[in-house]
N, C-alpha and C positions, 0 to 999 in steps of 0.2 A: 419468508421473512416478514412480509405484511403480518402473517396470522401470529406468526410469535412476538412482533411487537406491540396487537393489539390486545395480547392475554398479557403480555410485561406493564404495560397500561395498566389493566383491570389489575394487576397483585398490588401494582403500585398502588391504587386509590384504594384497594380495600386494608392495604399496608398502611395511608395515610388516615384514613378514616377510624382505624382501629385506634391509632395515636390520639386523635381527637378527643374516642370515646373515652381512651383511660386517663388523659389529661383530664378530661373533664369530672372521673368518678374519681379522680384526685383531690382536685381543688374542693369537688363538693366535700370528700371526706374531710379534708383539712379545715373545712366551712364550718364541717358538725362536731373535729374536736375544739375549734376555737371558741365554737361557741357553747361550749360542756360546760355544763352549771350543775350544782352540789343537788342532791335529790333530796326532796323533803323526807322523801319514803325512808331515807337511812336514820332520822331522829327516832330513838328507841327509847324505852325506859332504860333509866340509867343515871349517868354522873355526865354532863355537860362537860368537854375537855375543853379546854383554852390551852394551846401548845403554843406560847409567846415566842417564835424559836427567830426574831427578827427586833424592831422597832416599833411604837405605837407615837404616831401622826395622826395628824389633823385631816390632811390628806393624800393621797397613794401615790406617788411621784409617776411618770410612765413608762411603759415599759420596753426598750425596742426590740425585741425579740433575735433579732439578726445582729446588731452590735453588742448582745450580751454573750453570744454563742462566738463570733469573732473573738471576744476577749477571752476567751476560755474562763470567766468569773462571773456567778450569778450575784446580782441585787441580792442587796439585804432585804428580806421580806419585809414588809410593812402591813402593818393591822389601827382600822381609824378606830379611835379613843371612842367614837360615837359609836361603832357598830358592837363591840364590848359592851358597852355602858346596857345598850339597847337587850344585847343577849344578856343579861344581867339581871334586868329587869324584870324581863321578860319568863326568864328562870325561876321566879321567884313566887311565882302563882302557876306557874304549868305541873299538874301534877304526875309528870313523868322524868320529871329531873329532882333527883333526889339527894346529889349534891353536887357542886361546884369542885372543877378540879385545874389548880394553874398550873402548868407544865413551864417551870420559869428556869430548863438548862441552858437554854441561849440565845435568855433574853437579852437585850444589845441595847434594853434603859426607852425613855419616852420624858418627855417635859411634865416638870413637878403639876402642872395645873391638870395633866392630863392623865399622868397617876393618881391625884388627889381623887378625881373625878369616880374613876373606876373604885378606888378603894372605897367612896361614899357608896358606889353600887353593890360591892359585897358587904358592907353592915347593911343595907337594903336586904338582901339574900339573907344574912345570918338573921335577923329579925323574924323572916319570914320561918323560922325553926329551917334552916336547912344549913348543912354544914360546906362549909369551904375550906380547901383543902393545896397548899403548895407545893412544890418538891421542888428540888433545886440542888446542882454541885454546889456550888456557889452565891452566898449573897453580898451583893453592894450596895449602893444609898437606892439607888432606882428599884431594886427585885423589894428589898425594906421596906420603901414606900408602899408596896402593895402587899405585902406577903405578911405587915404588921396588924391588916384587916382581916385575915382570915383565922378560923378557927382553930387549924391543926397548921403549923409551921417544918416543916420536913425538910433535915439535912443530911446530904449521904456521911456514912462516918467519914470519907476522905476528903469532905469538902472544906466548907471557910467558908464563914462571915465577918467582912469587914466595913467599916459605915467611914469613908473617908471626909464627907463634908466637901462642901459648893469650894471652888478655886483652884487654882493651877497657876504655870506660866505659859508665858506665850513668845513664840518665836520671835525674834528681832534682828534687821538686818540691816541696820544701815553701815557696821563692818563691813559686810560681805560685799554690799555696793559701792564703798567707799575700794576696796580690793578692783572691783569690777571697773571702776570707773564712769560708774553710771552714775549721772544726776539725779534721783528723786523729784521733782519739783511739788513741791505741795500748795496745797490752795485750800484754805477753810476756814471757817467761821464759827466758834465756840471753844473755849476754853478747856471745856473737857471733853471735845470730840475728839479721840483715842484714837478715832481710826487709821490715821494717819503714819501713827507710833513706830510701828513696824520698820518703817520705811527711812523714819530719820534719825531714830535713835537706838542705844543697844540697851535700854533698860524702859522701865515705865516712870511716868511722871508723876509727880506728890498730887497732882490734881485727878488723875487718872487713878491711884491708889488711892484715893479717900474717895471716890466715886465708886469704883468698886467694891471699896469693903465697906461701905453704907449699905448698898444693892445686897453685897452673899449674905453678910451679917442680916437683913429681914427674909432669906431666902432661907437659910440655913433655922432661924429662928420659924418660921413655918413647917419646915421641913419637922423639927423637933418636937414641936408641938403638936402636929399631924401622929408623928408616931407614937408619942410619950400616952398621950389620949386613948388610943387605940389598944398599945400594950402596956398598962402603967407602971406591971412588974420589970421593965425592961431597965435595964443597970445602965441607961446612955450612956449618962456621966464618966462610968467608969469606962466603958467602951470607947471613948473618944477622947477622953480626959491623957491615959497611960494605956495605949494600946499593948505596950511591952507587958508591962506588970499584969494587965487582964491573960493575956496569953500564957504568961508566966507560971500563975495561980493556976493554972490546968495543966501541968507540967507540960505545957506544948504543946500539947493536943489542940489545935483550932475548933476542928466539931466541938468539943467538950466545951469547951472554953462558951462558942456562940449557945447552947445549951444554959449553962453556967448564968450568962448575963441575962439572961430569957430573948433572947433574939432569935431563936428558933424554939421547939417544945420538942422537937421528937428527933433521932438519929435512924436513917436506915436507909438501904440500897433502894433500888425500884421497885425490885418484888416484894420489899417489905412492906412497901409505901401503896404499892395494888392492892396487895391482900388485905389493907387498913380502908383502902376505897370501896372493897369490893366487898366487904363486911356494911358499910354503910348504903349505896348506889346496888349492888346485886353481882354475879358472878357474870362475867361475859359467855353466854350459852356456844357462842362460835369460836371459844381459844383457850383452851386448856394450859397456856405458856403460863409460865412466872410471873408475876404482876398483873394481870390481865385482867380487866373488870368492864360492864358493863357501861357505853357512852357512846354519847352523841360529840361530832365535832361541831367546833364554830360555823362553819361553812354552813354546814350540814344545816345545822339551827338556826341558824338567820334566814337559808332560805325558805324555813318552813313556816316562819314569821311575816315574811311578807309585809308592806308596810300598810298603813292603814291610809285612807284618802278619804275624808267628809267635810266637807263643810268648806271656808274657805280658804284659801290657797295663800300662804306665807313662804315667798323665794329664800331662799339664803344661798348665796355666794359664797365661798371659801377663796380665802385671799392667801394663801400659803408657800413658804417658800420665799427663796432671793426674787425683789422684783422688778421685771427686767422687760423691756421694751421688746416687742415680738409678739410669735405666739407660742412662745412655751408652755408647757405643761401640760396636765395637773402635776403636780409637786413644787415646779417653780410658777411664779404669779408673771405670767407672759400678760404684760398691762392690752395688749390686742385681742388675744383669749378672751378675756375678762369682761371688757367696753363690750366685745359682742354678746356674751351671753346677758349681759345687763339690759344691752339695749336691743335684741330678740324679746326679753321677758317683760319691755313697757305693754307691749299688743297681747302677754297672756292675762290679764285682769286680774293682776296679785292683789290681793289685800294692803300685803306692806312687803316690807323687805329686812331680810337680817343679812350685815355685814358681818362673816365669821373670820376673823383675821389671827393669824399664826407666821408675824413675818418679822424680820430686824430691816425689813426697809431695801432701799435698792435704789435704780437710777429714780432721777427725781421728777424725769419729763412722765415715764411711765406711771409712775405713782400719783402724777395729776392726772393723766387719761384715765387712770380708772376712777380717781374721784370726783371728777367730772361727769362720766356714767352714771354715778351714784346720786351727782346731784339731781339730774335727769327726773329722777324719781322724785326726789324732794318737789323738785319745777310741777308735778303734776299733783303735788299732795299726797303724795303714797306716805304714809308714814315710814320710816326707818332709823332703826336702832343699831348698834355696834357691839361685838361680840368680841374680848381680846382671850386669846386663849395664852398658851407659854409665853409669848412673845408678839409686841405692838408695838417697837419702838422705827424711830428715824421714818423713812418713806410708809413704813405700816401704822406708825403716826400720821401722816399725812394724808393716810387714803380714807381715816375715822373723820374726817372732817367734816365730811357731809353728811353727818351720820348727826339725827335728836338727839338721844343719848345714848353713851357709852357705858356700859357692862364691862367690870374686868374683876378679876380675882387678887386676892392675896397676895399669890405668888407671880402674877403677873409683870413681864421683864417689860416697860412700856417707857415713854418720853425721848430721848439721847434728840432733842430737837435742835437740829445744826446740821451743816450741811458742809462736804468738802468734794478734793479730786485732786490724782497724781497722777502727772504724766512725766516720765522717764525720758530723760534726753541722751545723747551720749557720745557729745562732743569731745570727751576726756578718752571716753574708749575709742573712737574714733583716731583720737591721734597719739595713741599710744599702739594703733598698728600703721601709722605713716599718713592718714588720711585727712588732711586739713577742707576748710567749707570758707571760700571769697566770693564777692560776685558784686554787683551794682543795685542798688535800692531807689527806686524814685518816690517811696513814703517808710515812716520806719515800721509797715507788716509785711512791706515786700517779701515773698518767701518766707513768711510765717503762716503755722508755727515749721519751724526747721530745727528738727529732730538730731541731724548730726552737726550742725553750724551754731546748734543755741540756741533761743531766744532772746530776741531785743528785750531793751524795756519799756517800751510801749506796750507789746504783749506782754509780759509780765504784770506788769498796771493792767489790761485787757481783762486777764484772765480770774485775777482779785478781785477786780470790780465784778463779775459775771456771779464769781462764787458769793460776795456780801451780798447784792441782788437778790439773789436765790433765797440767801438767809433771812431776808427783809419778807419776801413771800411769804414765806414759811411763820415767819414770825407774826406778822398781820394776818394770814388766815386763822393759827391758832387763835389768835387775839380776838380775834370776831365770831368765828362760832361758839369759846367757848367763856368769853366774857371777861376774860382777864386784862386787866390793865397791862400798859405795856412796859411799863417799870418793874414789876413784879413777875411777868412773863418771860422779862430777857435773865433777870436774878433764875430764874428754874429751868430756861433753856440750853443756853453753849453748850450741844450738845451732852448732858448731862444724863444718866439712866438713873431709874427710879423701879422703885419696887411696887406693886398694882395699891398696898396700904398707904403708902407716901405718896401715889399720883393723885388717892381719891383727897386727901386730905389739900393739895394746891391744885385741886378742880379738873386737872386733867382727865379725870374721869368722874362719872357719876356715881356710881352705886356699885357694888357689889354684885355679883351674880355669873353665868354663865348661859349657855344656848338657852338653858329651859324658863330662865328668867327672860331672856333679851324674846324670846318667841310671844311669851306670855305678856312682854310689855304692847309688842307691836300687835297682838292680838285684840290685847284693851283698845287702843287707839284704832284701830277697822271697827271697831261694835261687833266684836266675837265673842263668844262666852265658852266656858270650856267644854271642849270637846266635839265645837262648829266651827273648829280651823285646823289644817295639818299643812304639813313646812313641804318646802320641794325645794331638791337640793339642784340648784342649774350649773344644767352639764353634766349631772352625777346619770350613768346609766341607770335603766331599770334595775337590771341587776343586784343583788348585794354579794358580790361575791366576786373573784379573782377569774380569769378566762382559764380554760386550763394552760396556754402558751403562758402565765404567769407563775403559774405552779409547777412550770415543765423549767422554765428559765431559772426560777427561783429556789434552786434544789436547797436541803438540808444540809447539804453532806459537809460543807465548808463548818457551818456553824456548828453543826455536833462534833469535829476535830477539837475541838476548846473545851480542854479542860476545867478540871472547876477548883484546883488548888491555886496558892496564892499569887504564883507565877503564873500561870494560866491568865487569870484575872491581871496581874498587871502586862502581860504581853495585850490584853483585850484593851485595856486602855491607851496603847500606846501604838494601838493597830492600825491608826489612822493620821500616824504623823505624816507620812508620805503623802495622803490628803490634803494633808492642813498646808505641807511648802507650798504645792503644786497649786493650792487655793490662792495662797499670798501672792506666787507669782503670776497667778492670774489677774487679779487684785492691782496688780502695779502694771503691766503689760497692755491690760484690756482696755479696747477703746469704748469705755461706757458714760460717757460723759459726767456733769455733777453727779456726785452720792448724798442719798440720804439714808447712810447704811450704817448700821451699828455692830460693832466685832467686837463687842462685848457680851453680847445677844447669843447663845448657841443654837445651832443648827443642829440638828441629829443625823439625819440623814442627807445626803449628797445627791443632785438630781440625777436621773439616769443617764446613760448614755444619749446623746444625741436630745437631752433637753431644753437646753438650752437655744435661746432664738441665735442668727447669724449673727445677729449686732453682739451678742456676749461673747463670742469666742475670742481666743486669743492667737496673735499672730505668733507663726511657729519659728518666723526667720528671727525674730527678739528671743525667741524660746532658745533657739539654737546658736543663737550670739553668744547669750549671755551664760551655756554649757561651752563651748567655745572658748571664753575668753577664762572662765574658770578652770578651766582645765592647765595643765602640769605647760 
């Protein structure tokens, strides 16, 4: 028995050891797919493909690879406006790319300032004699924006183009909580902060509606002029004027019709649209399929680009996303993230620093931590400037503040400076299931705040006074960095939104421009000259490119089920209500202290799973009340 328990031993340990070994040649494999990056070796001659088959951001929200597999739903893909722009560019002088090709069947849209961007990059390319080329089921204002810069415009005959113009409605609950029996409690500071709206009434307010039809109307007026510029045969008027009668006039035909007005130039499936690529770009020597032409992918091309590094070093931060105390992100602006990477990058010896900001703002404590970071810089002389891309309003106003000067565009959603907060009590529901709240008080915040009993009014008084406070901050920082009196600053404040043309005009912003300008200011200000300074993005990996767990999570298969007729398209814009409640009732639920957050501001994309820091989440026993209490 001794000898057969000492060979049971040895199998044992060469049984555990074995385990070890393939645990280990696991993990290392799982090492070397995660860390799978796109080969330069695959850029070929050819046609550059750009397959938009997602959202284009500022920047790449993150990814959890385990809570997107749990959900059986992958993230919407996302593509940064700069890495585009960059391959673009870049395309434009490489003499192996022969032409430009946007693959726009499920594209899912990106911020006006970030399409305008891209589409100045393809008249960049067409300049350069090289042809750009789009295909698409379906166009809308967003795929338009971009597709009205390219050379050849490609619609399949079953598709539709429609240009519906900035605006909508927005959900409103104060029915449903008036039903529920929940208090709302609002607290805020400016006449046309909206944010509030939802919460206490069932319509919008005359100040809320002349605020935002100031805002679409210069948004919409960009939007127009962007395209009409680009393609001057294009029939807008009539396309947007009598959608019925333009459609009409084509006996119904929508291809024809988008044809007709010149919103596209050419009708044809995919193989017709390859063979029109592959007469230009060359024949794919490895695929003899139906459309099939010679190309490079994005991926592919950017990492064959590689960035360039000389001279002196310009940081740029990206401030993107709801901004929210923690450390979330990238996608959302975790203001802890953020202060660190700032304040890691005082000890790298930057030159200056560009604040690239893409946000409607967020809590307000968070939004001073990171401009507090930012002053950092200023405290030591660093120069630094302010970058607004789609959106710089509320808290992403706030964090421009320590910024020399601000750069914003046109189309720029910036201002809504005001501040508020709702917290939901629900003394009424409470005793409407038998549950009443008494007790003894020896000052009037004893057991405040008390959530089911009420609130006194001495907190009530408490919590007003905290919110004008906040407004006063807000309102004297603007005041001092950017020199505006305070009579005329409170007249352009109460939360009000402005469009990037109307900010520059009451000083909220400086100048015009975007990254390449705001780079090129702070570069004059170091004693750089061009071509002895390159940017670094902090935080941003080496990398330019997705892991492959990004590319694994992030499958197609969802986005290419969407069709591209007219219902297809309105099911696409309508695909995200369930977002949008589930947002609000976050919004009202969450313990996130003051906002300086603007819900007039759009967001494109949703952060991922599990981005959020602990302080944003929402408590589930109010979640499950208030389905509870709504129910039959």
């Amino acid at each position: 028995m001794s000898f057969a328990g000492k060979v049971w031993k040895i199998l044992v340990g060469i049984k555990d050891g074995l385990v070890l070994l393939f645990m280990l040649l696991f993990f290392i494999g799982l090492f070397a797919i995660l860390s799978a990056r796109p080969n330069p070796g695959q850029v070929r001659d050819g046609a550059l493909l750009i397959d938009l088959d997602g959202v284009v951001v500022e920047e790449k929200s993150a990814v959890d690879p385990i809570a997107a597999l749990i959900s059986g739903s992958a993230p919407i893909a996302e593509y940064r406006a700069r890495d585009i722009v960059r391959a673009l560019d870049a395309a434009a002088t490489d003499a192996r790319i022969k032409a430009v090709v946007f693959d726009l069947t499920t594209f899912l849209g990106g911020g006006q300032v970030h399409l305008t961007e891209i589409g100045e990059a393809m008249e960049r390319v067409r300049k350069a004699k090289k042809p750009v080329l789009t295909y698409a089921m379906g166009y809308a204002d967003d795929h338009m924006l971009l597709a009205a810069h390219a050379s050849e415009v490609w619609l399949d005959p079953q598709g539709v183009a429609v240009i519906a113009g900035p605006g909508g409605n927005r959900l409103y609950y104060a029915g449903l909580l008036e039903k529920l029996s929940v208090n709302a409690r609002v607290y805020r500071v400016g006449e046309f902060k909206s944010a509030v709206e939802p919460y206490t009434r069932a319509d919008m307010s005359e100040e809320a509606r002349a605020n935002l039809g100031g805002l679409y109307g210069a948004l919409w007026e960009e939007w127009q002029a962007n395209v009409k510029k680009a393609r001057p045969k294009l029939a807008l008027a009539r396309v947007t004027g009598d959608p019925v009668a333009w459609i009409e006039s084509s006996g119904g035909d929508m291809a024809q019709a988008a044809v007709a007005a010149g919103l596209v130039d050419k009708l044809g499936d995919r193989a017709q649209f390859g063979a029109r690529v592959a007469e230009l770009a060359g024949a794919d020597p490895w695929s003899k399929a139906p459309g099939a032409f010679a190309s490079s992918e994005l991926s592919a091309y950017l990492a064959d680009q590689g960035t360039r590094k000389s001279g002196k070093a310009i940081g740029v931060v990206t401030i993107a996303g709801e901004i929210v105390d923690g450390d979330a992100g990238p996608g959302v602006a975790g203001s802890s993230r953020i202060a660190d990477l700032l304040d890691e990058a005082l000890d790298d010896d930057l030159a200056g620093l560009v604040v690239r900001i893409d946000s409607p703002g967020g809590s307000v404590t968070a939004s001073e931590e990171i401009r507090r970071a930012i002053q950092r810089f200023r405290d030591r002389k660093i120069p630094v400037a302010v970058s607004f891309a789609n959106v710089a309003a509320s808290g992403g106003y706030w964090v421009a503040m320590s910024g020399e000067r601000i750069f914003a565009q046109p189309e720029t959603i910036t201002g809504s400076i005001g501040v508020y907060a709702v917290v939901p009590t629900f003394e009424a529901a409470a005793a409407r299931l038998g549950v009443t709240a008494d007790g003894y008080r020896t000052t009037p915040l004893s057991g405040q705040p008390d959530f089911v009993g009420g609130f006194t009014p001495a907190m009530e008084t408490l919590l007003q006074t905290s919110i004008e406070g906040t407004y006063s901050d807000f309102i004297t920082l603007v005041g001092k960095t950017r020199g505006i009196p305070a009579d005329k600053l409170d007249a352009i404040a109460q939360g009000r939104v402005w469009d990037g043309g109307t900010a520059r005009q009451l000083g909220l912003v400086d100048e015009f421009g975007g990254m390449d300008e705001a780079l090129a200011w702070v570069a004059g200000k170091a004693g750089a000259k061009q071509g002895e300074w390159h940017a670094v993005y902090l935080g941003d990996s080496a990398e330019s490119y997705d892991s492959l767990i990004r590319q694994l999570v992030t499958s197609r298969t969802p986005a290419a089920a969407h069709g591209g007729d007219l219902f297809a398209l309105a099911a696409n814009r309508s695909a995200d209500l369930g977002a949008r409640i589930a947002g609000d009732a976050e919004r009202l639920l969450g313990t996130r202290g003051i906002q300086a957050f603007c819900l007039e501001c759009p967001v494109l994309a949703a952060p991922a799973p599990g981005a959020r820091s602990q302080a944003a989440r929402q408590p589930d026993a109010m979640l499950a009340l208030l389905g509870w209490l709504a129910g039959p």
